[in-house]
Structure formats: C-alpha cells, structure tokens
C-alpha positions in Angstrom: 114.5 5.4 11.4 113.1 8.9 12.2 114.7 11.1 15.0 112.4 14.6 15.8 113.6 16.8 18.2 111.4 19.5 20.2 111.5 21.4 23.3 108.8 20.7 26.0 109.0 23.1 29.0 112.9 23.0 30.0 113.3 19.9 28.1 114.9 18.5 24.5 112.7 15.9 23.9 114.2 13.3 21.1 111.6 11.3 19.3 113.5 7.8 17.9 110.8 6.1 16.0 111.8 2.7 13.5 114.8 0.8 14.1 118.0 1.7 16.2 120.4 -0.8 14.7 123.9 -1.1 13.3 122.6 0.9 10.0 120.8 3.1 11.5 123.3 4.3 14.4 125.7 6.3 12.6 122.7 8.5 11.6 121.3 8.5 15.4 125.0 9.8 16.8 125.0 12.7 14.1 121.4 13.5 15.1 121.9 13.3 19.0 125.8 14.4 19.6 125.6 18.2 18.7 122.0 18.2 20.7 124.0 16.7 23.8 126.8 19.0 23.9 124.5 22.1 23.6 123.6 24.1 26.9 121.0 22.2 27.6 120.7 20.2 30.9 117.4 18.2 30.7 116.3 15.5 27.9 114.0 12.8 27.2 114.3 9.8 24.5 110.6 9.1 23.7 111.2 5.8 22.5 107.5 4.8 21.6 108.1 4.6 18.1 111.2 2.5 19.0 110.7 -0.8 17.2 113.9 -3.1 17.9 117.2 -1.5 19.2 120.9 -3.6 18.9 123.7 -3.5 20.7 125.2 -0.5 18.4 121.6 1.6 19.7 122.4 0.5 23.5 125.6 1.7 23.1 124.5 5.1 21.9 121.8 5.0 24.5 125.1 4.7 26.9 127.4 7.3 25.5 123.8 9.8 25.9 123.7 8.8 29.3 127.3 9.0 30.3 127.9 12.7 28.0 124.4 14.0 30.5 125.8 12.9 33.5 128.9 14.1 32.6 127.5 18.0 32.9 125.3 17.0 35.6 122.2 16.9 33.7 119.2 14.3 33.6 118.0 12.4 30.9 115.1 10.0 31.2 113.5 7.5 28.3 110.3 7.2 28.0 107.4 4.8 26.3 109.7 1.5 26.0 107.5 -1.0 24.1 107.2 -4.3 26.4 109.8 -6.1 24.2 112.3 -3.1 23.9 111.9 -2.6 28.2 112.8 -6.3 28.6 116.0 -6.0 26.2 117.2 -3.0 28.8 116.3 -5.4 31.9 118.2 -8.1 30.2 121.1 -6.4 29.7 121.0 -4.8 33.4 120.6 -1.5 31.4 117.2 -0.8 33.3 119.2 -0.1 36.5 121.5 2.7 34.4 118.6 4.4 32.9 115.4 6.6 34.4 112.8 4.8 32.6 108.9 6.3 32.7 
C-alpha cells in the first residue's frame, strides 16, 4: 500500500493506492491520525488506486470520518472502483460517507 498526501486549494488530499487490509492498516492509521488531528478542516480520500479494502480499512475509514466530524469538518472519498463502491453500499457505509 502507498498513502501520498498533498494539499489542493483548502484541502488535504490523501492518495490510498494498493490494499487497505489487516496488514496494511496499522501503517494507514500512523499515516492518517497526525494528518486528522492537525488544523485542518477539509479532506479527501482519493481512493482510485484503492484495490480491495477489509473490514480493519472500513474501520479506519470510520474512525476518519467520526475524528472530521468531530471538529466540524468535511471529508469526502473520492474515485471508489465499482467493486470497492459496492463493498460501502453493502455494508450501508455509502449512506455515512460523501462519496464523488
């Protein structure tokens, strides 16, 4: 898995690109955490290079969501792969996230 990070306009953009799975999680959360808790209000998961994503990368994708919201900020994912989009409509996640 690769994670870049870069600022567009006003927001942290966070490039996931590979496999977001119980291996690979533990790296994510030490990437994403310190990013979260900064200053900054607006972020994007570009998730095109996403190839497969478990339960332990939902959950992440959950604790983003809920650490955002939590300091009234917006976070939106963006370029799901068709088979990645209908893992976060199975698992009602769709409705929790802005997805573009």
């Amino acid at each position: 898995m690769e994670i870049s990070v870069k600022k567009v306009n006003e927001e942290t953009v966070i490039a996931v690109k590979g496999r977001l799975d119980t291996n690979s999680s533990p790296e994510f959360e030490k990437a994403i955490v310190p990013i979260l808790n900064s200053d900054e209000k607006s972020f994007q998961i570009d998730c095109s290079g996403l190839e497969y994503i478990s339960s332990s990368g939902l959950r992440l994708f959950l604790m983003a969501q809920k650490t955002v919201i939590a300091k009234k900020g917006s976070l939106r994912l963006t370029g799901l792969k068709p088979e990645i989009q209908e893992i976060f409509n199975i698992t009602g996640f769709s409705a929790i996230f802005k997805i573009e």
